[in-house]
N, CA, C and O atoms as CSV, one atom per row, in Angstrom:
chain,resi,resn,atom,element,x,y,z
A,1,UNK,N,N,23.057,-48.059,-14.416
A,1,UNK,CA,C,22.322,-46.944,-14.980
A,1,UNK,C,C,21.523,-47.469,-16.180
A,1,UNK,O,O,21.957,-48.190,-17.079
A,2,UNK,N,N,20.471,-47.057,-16.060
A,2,UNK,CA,C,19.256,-47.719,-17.366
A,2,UNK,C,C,19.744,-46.984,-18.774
A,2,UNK,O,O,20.574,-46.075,-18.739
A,3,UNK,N,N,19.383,-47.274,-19.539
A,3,UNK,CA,C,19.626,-46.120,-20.941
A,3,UNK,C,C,18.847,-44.954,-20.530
A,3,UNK,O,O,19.588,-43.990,-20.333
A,4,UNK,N,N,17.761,-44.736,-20.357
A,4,UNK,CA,C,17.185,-43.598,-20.552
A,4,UNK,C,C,17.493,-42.646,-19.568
A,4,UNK,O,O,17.203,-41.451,-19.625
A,5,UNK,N,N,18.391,-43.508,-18.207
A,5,UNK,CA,C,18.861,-41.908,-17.627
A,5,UNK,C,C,20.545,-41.975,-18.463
A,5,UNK,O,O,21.134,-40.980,-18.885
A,6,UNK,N,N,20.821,-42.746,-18.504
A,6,UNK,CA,C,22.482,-42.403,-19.219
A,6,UNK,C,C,22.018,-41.819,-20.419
A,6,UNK,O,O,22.624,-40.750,-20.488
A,7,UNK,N,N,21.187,-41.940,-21.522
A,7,UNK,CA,C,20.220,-40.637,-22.627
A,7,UNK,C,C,20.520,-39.445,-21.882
A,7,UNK,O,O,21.289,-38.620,-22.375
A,8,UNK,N,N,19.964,-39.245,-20.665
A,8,UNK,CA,C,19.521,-38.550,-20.057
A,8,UNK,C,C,21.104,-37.197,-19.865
A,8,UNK,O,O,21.246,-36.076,-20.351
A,9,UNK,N,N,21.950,-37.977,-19.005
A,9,UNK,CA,C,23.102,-37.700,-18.670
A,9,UNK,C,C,24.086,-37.465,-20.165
A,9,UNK,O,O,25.149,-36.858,-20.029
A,10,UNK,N,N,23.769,-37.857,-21.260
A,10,UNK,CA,C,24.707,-37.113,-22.192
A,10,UNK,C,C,24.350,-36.072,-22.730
A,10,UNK,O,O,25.236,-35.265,-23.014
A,11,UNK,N,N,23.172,-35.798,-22.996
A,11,UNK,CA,C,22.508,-34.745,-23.597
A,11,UNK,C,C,22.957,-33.654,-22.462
A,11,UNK,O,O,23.502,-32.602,-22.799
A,12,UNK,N,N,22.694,-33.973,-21.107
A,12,UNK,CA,C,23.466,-32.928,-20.216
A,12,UNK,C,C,24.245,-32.547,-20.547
A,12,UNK,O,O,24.405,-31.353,-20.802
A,13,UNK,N,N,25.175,-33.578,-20.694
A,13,UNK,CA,C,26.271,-33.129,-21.060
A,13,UNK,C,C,26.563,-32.126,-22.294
A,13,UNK,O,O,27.498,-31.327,-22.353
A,14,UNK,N,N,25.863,-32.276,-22.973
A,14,UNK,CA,C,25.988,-31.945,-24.341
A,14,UNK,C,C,25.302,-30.430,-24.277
A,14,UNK,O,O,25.890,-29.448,-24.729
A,15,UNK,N,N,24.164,-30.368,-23.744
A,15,UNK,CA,C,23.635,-29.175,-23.216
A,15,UNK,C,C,24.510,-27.981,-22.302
A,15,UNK,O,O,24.557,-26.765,-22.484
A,16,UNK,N,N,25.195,-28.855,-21.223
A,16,UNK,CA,C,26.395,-27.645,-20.553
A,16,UNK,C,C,27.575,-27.184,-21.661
A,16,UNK,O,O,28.034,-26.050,-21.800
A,17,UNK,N,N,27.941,-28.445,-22.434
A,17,UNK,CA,C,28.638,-27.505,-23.420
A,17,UNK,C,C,28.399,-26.508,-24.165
A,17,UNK,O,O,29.350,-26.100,-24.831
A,18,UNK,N,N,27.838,-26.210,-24.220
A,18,UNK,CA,C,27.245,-25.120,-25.663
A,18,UNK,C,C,27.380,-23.668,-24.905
A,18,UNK,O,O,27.154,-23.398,-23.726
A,19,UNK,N,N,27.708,-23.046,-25.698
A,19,UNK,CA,C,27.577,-21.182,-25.169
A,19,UNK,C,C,26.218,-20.590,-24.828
A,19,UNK,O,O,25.340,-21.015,-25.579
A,20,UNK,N,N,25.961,-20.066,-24.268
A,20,UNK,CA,C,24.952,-19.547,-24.212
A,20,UNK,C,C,24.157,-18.657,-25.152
A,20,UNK,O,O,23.056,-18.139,-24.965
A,21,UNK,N,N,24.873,-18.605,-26.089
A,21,UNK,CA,C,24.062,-18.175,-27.444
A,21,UNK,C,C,23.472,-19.218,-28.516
A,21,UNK,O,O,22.651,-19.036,-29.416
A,22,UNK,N,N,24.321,-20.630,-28.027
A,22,UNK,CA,C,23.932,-21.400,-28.321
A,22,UNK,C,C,22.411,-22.275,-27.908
A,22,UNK,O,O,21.492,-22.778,-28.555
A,23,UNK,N,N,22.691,-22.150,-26.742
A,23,UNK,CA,C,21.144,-22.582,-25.489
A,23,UNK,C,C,20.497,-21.960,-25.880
A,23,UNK,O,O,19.450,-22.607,-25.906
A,24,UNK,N,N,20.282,-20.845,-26.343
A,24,UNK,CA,C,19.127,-19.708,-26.680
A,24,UNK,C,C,18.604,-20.202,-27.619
A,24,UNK,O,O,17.383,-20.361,-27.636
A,25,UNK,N,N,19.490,-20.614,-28.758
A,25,UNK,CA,C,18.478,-21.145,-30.499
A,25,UNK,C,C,17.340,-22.389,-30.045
A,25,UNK,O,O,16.132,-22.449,-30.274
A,26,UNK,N,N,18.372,-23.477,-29.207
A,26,UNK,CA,C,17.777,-24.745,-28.685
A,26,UNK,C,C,16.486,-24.489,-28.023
A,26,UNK,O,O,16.199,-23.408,-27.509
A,27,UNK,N,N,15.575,-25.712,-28.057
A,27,UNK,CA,C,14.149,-25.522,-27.287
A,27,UNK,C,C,14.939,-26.871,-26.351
A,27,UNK,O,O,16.064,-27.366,-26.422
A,28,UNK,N,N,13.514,-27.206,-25.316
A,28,UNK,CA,C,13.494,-28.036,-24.894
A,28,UNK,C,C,12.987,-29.430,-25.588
A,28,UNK,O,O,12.989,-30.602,-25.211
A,29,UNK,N,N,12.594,-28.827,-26.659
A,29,UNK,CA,C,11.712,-30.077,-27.547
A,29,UNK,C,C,12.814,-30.903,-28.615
A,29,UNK,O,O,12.775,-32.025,-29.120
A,30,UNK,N,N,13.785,-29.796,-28.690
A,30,UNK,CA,C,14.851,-30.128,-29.299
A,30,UNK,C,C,16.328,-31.194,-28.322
A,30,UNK,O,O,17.148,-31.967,-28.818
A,31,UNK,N,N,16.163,-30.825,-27.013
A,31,UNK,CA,C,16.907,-31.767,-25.861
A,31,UNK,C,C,16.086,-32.952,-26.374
A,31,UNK,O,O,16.493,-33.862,-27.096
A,32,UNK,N,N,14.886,-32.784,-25.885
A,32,UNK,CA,C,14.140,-33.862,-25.716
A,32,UNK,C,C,14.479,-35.195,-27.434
A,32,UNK,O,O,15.099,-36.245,-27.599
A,33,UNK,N,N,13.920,-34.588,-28.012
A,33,UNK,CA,C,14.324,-34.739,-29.571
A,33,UNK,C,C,15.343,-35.640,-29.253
A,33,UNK,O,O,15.246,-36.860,-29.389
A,34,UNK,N,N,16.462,-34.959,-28.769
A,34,UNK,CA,C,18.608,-35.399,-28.854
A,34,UNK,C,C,18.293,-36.839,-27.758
A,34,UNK,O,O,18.866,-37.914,-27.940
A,35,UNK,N,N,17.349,-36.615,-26.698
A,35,UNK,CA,C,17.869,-37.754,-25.771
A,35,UNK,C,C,16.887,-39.068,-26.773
A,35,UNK,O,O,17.129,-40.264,-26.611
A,36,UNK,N,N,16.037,-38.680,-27.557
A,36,UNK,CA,C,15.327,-39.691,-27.716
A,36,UNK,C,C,16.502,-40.659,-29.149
A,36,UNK,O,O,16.524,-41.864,-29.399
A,37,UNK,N,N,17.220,-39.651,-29.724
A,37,UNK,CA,C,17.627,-40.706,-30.310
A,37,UNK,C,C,18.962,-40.873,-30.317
A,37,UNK,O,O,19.616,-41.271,-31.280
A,38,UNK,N,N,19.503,-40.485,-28.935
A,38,UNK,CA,C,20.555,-41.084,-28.039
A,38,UNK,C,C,20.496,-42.643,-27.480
A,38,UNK,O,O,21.241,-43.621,-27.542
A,39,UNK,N,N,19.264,-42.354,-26.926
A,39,UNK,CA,C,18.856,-43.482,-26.165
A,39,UNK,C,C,18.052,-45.188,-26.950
A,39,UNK,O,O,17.839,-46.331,-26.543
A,40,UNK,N,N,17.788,-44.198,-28.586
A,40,UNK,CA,C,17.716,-45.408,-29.682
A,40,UNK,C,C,19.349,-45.621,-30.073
A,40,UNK,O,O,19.620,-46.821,-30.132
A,41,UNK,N,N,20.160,-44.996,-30.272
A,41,UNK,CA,C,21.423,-45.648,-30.418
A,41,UNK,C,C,21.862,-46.617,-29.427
A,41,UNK,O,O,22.232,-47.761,-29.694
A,42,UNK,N,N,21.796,-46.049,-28.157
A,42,UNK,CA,C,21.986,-46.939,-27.089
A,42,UNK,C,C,21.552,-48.498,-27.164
A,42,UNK,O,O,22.304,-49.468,-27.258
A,43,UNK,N,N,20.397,-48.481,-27.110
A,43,UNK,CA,C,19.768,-49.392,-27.194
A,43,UNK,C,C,20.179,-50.532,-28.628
A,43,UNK,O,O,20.475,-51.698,-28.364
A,44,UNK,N,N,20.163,-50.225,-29.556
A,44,UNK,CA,C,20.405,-50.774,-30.998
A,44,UNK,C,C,21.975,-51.281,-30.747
A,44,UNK,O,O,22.414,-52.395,-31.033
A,45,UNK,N,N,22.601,-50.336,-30.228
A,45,UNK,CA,C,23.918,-51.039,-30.230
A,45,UNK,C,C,23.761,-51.841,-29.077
A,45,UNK,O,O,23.931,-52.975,-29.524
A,46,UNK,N,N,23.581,-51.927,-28.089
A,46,UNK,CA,C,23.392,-52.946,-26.984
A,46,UNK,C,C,23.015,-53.760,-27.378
A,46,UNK,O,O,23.786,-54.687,-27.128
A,47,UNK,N,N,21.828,-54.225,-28.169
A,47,UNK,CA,C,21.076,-54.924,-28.755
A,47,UNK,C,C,22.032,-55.969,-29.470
A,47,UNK,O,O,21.955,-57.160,-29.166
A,48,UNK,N,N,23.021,-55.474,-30.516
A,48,UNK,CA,C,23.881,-55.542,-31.324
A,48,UNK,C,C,25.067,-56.633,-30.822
A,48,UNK,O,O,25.500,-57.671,-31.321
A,49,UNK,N,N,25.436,-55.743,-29.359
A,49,UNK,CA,C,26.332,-56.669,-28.970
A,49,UNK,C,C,26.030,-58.025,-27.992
A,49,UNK,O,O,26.782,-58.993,-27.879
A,50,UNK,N,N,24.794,-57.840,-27.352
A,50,UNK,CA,C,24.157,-59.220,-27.192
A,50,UNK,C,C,23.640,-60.309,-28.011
A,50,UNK,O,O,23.197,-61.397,-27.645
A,51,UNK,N,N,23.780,-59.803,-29.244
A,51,UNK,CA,C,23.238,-60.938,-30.051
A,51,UNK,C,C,24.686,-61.581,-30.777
A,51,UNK,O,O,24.819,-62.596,-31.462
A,52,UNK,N,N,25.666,-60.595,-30.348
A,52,UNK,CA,C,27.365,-61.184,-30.944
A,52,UNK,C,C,27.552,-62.347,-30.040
A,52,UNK,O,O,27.874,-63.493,-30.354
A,53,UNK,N,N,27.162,-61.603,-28.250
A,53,UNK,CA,C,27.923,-62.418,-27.263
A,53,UNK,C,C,26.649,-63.946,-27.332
A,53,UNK,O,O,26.865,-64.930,-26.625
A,54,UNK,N,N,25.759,-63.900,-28.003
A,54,UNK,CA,C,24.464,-64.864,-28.149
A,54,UNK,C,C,25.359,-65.848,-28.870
A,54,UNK,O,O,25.766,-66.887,-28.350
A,55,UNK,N,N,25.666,-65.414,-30.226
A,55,UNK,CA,C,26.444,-66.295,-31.267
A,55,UNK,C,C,27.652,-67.568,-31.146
A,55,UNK,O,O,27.830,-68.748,-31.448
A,56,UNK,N,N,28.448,-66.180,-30.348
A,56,UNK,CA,C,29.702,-66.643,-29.180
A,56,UNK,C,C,29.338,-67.698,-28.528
A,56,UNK,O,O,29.835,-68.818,-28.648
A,57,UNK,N,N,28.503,-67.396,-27.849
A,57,UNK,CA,C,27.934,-68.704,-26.659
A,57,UNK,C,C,27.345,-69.653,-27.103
A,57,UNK,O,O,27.333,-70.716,-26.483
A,58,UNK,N,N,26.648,-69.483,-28.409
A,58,UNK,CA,C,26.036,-70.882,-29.005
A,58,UNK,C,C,27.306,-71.871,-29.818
A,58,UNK,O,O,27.410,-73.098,-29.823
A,59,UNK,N,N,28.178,-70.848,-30.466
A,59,UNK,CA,C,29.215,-71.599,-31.368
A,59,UNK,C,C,30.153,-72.561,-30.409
A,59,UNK,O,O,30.449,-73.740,-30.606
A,60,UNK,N,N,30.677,-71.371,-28.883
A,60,UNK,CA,C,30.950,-72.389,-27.891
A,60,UNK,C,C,30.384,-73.594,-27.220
A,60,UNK,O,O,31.169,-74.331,-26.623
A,61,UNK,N,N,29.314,-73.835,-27.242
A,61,UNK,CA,C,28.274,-74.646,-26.642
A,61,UNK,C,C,28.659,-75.254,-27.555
A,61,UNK,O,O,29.589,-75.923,-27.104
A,62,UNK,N,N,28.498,-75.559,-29.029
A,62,UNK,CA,C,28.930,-76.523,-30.111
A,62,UNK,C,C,30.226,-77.055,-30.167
A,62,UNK,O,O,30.417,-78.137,-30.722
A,63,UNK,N,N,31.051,-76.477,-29.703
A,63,UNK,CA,C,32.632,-76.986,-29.748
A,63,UNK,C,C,32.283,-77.760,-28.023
A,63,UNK,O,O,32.695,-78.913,-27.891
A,64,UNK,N,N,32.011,-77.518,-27.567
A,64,UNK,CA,C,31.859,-77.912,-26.102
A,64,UNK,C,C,31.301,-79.411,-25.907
A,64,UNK,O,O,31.589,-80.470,-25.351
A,65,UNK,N,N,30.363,-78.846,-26.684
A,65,UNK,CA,C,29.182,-80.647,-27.297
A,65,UNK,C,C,29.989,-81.227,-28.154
A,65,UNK,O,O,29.714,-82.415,-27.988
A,66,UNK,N,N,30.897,-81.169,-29.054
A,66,UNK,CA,C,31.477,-81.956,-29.834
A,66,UNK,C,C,32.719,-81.954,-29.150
A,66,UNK,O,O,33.491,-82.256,-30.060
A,67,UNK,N,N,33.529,-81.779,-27.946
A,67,UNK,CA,C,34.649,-82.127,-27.488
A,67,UNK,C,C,34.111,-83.605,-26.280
A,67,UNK,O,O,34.741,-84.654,-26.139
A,68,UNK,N,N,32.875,-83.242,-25.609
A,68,UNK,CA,C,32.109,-84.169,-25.013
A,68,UNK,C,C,31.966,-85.458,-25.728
A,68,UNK,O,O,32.064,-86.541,-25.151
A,69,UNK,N,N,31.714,-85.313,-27.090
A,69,UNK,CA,C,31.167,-86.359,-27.896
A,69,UNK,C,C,32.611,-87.289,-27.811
A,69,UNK,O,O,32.742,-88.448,-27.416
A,70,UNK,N,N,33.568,-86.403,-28.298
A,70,UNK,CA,C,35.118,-87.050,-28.595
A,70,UNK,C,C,35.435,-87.625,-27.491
A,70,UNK,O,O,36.309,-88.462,-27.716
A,71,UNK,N,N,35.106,-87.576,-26.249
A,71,UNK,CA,C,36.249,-87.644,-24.817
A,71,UNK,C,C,35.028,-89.292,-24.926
A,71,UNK,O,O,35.649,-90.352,-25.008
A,72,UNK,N,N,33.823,-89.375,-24.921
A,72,UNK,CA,C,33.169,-90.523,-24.828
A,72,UNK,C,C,33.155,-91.315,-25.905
A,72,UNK,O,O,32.333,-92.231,-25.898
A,73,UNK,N,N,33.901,-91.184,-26.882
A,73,UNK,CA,C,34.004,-92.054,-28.190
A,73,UNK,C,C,35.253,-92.500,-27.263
A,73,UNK,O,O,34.976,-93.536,-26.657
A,74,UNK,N,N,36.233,-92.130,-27.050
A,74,UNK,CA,C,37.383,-92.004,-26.529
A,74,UNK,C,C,37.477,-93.394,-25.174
A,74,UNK,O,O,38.451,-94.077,-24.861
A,75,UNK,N,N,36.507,-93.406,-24.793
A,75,UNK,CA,C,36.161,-94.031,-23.618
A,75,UNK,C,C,35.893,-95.282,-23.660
A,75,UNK,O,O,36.086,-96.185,-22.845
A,76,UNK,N,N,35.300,-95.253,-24.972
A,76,UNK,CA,C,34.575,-96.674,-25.488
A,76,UNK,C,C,35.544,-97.950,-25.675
A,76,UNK,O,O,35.081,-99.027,-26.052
């Protein structure tokens, strides 16, 4: 599911909850409004945790390259 339909799908959600006196105050400009900065949270935190699992993978790559280095000093 892309962000902007899972945006899409919470605000639903969020929309069936409400009473119907509640739906009445709400516009559609105001859904619209909720999914847009649903779907910037989404995104920012996704963002967020690919650049952790980025870090992860470079710091490993460095222990990886320096266990390589050791096993061929090792060899010598």
């Amino acid at each position: 599911m892309n962000i902007s339909q899972h945006a899409y799908e919470v605000v639903k959600g969020f929309r069936t909850s409400l009473r119907d006196d509640q739906q009445q105050v709400l516009q559609e400009e105001d859904y619209e409004s909720l999914q847009i900065l649903v779907e910037a949270a989404i995104s920012e935190h996704a963002s967020r945790v690919l650049h952790s699992n980025a870090k992860q993978l470079e710091a490993l790559a460095k222990q990886t390259r320096a266990l390589a280095a050791s096993i061929e000093q090792d060899e010598k």
